[in-house]
Structure formats: structure tokens, C-alpha cells
Residue, then its C-alpha position, 0 to 999 in steps of 0.5 A: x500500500x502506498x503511503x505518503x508521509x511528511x518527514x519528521x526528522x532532520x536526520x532522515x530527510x538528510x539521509x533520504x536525500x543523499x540515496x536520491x541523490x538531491x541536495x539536502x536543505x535543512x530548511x525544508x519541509x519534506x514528504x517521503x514516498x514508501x509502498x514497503x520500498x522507498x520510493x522518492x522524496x519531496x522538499x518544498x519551502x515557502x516564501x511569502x504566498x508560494x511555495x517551491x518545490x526544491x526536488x521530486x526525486x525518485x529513489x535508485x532504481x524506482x520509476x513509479x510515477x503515480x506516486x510522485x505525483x501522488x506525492x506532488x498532490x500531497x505537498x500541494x495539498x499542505x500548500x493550500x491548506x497553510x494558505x498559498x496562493x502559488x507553487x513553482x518547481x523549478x526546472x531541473x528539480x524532477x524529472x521532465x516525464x513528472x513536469x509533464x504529468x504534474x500540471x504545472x505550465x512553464x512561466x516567462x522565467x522558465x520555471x514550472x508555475x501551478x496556481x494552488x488556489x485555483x486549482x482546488x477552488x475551481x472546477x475542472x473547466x475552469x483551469 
């Protein structure tokens, strides 16, 4: 079963980093994904009404896009839910195949740019 959880210790999200092979940021929050195999992790910070995905990144040998993405909607979630308005993964931060499939659009600044309210306060048509 897939689970997706936030990462309570430090010392985990640092060593969760270094098996995805992500720069560690101690100021970040982050998600992990598990489904009895590790599977990725997700750091994200915030900065006035944004938030900003600093990485989505698979564990070695692990391709299972559904959950990142799974895990992408989990961090968008808590993003709405502490009042963002915005979210941006910068380039480079995933893969190009979860970019894609994230629904993120690439902005003027080359960034990947989601607007978290409208997301969850409109319908499907309207976004």
C-alpha cells in the first residue's frame, strides 16, 4: 500500500536525500514516498504566498510515477491548506516525464508555475 508521509526528522530527510541523490536543505519541509520500498522524496519551502518545490526525486532504481505525483498532490495539498496562493518547481528539480504529468505550465522565467488556489477552488473547466 502506498503511503505518503511528511518527514519528521532532520536526520532522515538528510539521509533520504543523499540515496536520491538531491541536495539536502535543512530548511525544508519534506514528504517521503514508501509502498514497503522507498520510493522518492519531496522538499518544498515557502516564501511569502508560494511555495517551491526544491526536488521530486525518485529513489535508485524506482520509476513509479503515480506516486510522485501522488506525492506532488500531497505537498500541494499542505500548500493550500497553510494558505498559498502559488507553487513553482523549478526546472531541473524532477524529472521532465513528472513536469509533464504534474500540471504545472512553464512561466516567462522558465520555471514550472501551478496556481494552488485555483486549482482546488475551481472546477475542472475552469483551469
Amino acid at each position: 500500500m502506498l503511503t505518503v508521509l511528511p518527514i519528521q526528522s532532520k536526520d532522515e530527510q538528510r539521509e533520504l536525500c543523499q540515496i536520491c541523490g538531491v541536495e539536502y536543505n535543512a530548511d525544508a519541509f519534506a514528504y517521503r514516498a514508501d509502498d514497503g520500498d522507498f520510493i522518492g522524496v519531496c522538499q518544498f519551502t515557502f516564501k511569502n504566498d508560494c511555495g517551491y518545490i526544491e526536488n521530486l526525486s525518485y529513489a535508485p532504481n524506482m520509476d513509479d510515477w503515480e506516486a510522485m505525483i501522488i506525492m506532488l498532490r500531497a505537498t500541494m495539498s499542505f500548500m493550500y491548506r497553510c494558505g498559498l496562493k502559488s507553487s513553482i518547481i523549478k526546472e531541473g528539480a524532477t524529472t521532465d516525464r513528472l513536469l509533464k504529468m504534474s500540471g504545472y505550465i512553464k512561466n516567462e522565467n522558465g520555471d514550472y508555475f501551478l496556481d494552488i488556489y485555483k486549482f482546488y477552488n475551481s472546477s475542472c473547466s475552469e483551469r
